[in-house]
N, C-alpha and C positions, 0 to 999 in steps of 0.2 A: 639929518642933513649933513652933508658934508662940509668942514670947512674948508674955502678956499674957491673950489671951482665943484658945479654937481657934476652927476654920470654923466652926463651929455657933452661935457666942456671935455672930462676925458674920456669918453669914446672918440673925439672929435681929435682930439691930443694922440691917440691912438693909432686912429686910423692914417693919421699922417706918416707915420712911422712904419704899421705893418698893416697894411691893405686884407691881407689876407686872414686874420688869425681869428678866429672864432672868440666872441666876447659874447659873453650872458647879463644882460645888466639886472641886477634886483634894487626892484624900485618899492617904493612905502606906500606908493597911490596906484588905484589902479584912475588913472587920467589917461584917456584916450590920444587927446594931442602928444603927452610924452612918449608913445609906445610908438606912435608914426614916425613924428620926427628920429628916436630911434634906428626906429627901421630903415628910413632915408637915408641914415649912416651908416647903414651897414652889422646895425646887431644882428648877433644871430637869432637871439632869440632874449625874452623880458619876462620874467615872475615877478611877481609879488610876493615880498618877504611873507607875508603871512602862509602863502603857499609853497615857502621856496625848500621847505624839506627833502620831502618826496620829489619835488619837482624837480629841483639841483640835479641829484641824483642821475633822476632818469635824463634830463636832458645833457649830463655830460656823458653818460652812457652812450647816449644817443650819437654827439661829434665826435666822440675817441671812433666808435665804429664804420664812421662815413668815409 
């Protein structure tokens, strides 16, 4: 957990600022409500730390080349 504010408060803190900019949130749970609400903001895209190795990786491979 974070202290202070979680990933939602700043993607929400984020998006205010730059609408556009590609954000990855990695999250500790896979909870379904927090990947929608997410999404509603505007992530790009959400791993789970346990996954986020490989996963990082390929998904920033993935927006550098779009």
């Amino acid at each position: 957990h974070m202290p202070g504010m979680d990933g939602l408060e700043v993607l929400e803190e984020i998006r205010k600022e730059y609408k556009n900019l590609p954000v990855v949130i990695l999250s500790g749970s896979n909870v379904m409500e927090y990947g929608v609400k997410a999404l509603q903001l505007g992530v790009t895209d959400c791993l789970e730390k346990a996954a986020m190795r490989k996963g990082l990786v390929d998904m920033i491979e993935k927006i550098v080349n779009e």
